[in-house]
N, C-alpha and C positions, 0 to 999 in steps of 0.2 A: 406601283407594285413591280418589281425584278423577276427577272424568270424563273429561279430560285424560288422566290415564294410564290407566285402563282401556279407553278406545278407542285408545290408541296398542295395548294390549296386544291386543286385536281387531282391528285391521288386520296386527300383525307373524304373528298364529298364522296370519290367512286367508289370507297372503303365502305364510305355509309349505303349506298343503293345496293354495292351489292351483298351486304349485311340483307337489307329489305327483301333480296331471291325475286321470288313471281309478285310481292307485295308493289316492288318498286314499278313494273312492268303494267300493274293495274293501277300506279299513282300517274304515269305517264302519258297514259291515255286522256287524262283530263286535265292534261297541262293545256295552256295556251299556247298557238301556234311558235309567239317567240321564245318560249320557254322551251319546246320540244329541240328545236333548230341547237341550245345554247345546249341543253344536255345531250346532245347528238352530239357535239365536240367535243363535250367534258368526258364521255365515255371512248371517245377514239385521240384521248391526249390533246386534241389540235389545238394548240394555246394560239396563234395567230387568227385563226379563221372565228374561234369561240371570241376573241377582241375585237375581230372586225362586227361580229352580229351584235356584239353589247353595243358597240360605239352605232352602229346604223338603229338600233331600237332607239336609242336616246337622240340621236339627229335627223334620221332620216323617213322612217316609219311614220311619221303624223303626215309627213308630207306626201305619204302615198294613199293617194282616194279609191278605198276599194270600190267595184263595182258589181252592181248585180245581174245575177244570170239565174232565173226562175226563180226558185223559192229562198236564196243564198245568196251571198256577199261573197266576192274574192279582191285578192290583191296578188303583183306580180312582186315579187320585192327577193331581197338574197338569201337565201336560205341554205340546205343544203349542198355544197358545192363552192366554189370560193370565186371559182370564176363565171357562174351564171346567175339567174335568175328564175327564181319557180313560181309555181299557181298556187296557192294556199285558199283556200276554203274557212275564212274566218268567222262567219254567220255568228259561232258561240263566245266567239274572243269580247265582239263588241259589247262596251258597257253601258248599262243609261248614268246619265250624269241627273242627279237630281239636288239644287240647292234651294232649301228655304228661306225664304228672304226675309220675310216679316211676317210675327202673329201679333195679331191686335185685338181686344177684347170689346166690345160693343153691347148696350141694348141683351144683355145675357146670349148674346152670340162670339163664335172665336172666329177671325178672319184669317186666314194662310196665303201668302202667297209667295209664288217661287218661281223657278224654272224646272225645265227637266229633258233631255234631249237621250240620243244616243250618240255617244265623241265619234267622228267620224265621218255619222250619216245626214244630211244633208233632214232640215226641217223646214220645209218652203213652199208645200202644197199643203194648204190647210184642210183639202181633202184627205187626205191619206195620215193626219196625227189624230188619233183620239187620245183624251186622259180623261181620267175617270179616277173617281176614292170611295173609299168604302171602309166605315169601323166593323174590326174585327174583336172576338174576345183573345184572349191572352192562348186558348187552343188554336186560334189561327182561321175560327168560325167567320165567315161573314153575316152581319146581322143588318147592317144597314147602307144604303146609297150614299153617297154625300153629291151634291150638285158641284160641278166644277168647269168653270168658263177659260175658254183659251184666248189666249193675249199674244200680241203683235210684241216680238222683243226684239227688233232689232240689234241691239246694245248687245243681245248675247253674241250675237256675230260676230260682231266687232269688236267682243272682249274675247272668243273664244275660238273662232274661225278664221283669223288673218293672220298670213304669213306674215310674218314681223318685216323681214329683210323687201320682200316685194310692196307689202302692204294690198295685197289681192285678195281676193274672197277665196278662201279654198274651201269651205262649209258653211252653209245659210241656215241659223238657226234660227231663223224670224219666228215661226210658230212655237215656239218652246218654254212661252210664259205659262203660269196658269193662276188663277186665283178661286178659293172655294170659303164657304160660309157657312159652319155648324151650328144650328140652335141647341140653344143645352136642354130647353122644352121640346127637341124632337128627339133626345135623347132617352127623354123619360115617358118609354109608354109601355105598353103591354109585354113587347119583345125583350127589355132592357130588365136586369135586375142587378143586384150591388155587386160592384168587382170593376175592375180595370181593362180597359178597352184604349185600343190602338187605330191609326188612320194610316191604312195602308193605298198607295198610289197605284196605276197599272198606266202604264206607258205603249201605243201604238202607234207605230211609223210605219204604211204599209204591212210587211212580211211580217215586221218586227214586235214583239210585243216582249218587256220588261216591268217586272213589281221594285217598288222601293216603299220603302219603311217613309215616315213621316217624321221628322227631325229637329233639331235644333235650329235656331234663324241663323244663317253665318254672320249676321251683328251682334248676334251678342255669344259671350263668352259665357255668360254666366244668367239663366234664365230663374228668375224668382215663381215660385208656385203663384194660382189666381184659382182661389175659391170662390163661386158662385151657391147663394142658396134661393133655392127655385120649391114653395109651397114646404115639403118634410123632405124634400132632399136636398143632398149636397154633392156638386158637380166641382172635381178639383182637377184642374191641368196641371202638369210636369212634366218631368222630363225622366225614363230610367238610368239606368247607367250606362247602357250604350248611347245615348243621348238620342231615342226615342219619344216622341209627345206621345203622353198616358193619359187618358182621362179616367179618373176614378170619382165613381158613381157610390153612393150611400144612401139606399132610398129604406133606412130604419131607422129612421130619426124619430 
């Protein structure tokens, strides 16, 4: 991109925010640390200083391990100012990473298993991670526990946590496996009646605690429905359209 069109594309964004007035001001509040930094440039023209914070999020940024001070995460890294470096407060930036590996079907039970971390934070005292799941109804209701056992993943480290160029640990996410087990018979009791139900995850690292939805296996692309029929019901897994695992339950057979 020529300067020419990057400042046309700078004037056309500042055109839109401040079309938005005090909307934009209450959108910006809940940007993310590196987003505030880039629209802090794009509002005072600086097309140099706004390239250097793109080019340092995409290169340089992973390679900065925030650290913590009480209840919060920070990182020193470039921000506003072209020739310093500032304290950023990222607690809310950080995301959990959760991928499902494998579902398997068994003996009228569904098997999950997956990883799940926060990118960034360091998963290596198995004191300090819990995970835990729990089916919710389609209200967002919690109705039931699901049991869920934590697993030694080395592998995620070293598929997720190594600097390429060094090949050093710069994140240990050993604790970040999990595997859990749903009977479709604990499914159907008293608490349970017909409608579609969801397995939502909760994630704790220390301070840190994140929910994640329960998802598609990253092998497969394309996941075929599994109906079980358990006495007069019928227990069906899928997937929604956000690619969500659904169990829908049918106990008027």
């Amino acid at each position: 991109m020529n300067e020419d069109h990057a400042n046309y594309v700078i004037n056309e964004i500042k055109e839109y925010y401040n079309l938005l007035g005090a909307g934009f001001d209450k959108l910006f509040l809940n940007l993310s640390i590196t987003n505030k930094i880039k629209y802090h440039y794009l509002r005072q023209s600086k097309l140099n200083e706004l390239i250097n914070a793109v080019k340092f999020e995409k290169k340089g940024l992973w390679s900065i391990k925030p650290f913590k001070n009480e209840n919060d995460y920070f990182v020193n890294y470039y921000g506003y100012g072209l020739e310093k470096m500032s304290l950023y407060n990222i607690t809310n930036d950080l995301k959990m990473v959760t991928r499902i590996e494998r579902i398997t079907f068994y003996n009228h039970k569904i098997n999950i298993e997956g990883h799940a971390y926060v990118s960034r934070i360091d998963s290596n005292n198995k004191e300090d991670i819990y995970i835990s799941a729990f089916l919710i109804n389609e209200g967002g209701e919690v109705l039931l526990p699901i049991n869920v056992d934590l697993k030694d993943r080395k592998d995620i480290t070293h598929n997720y946590g190594v600097q390429k160029k060094t090949g050093s640990i710069l994140y240990d996410y050993k604790w970040s496996g999990f595997e859990m087990d749903l009977s479709f018979s604990y499914l159907l009791n008293d608490k349970m009646s017909s409608g579609k139900f969801y397995i939502v995850l909760h994630f704790q690292n220390g301070i840190l605690y994140r929910e994640s939805m329960v998802g598609l296996p990253i092998s497969n692309k394309i996941y075929l429905k599994k109906t079980v029929k358990l006495k007069d019901s019928m227990v069906t897994v899928s997937f929604d359209e956000l690619g969500n695992l659904v169990l829908i339950i049918n106990q008027e057979l």
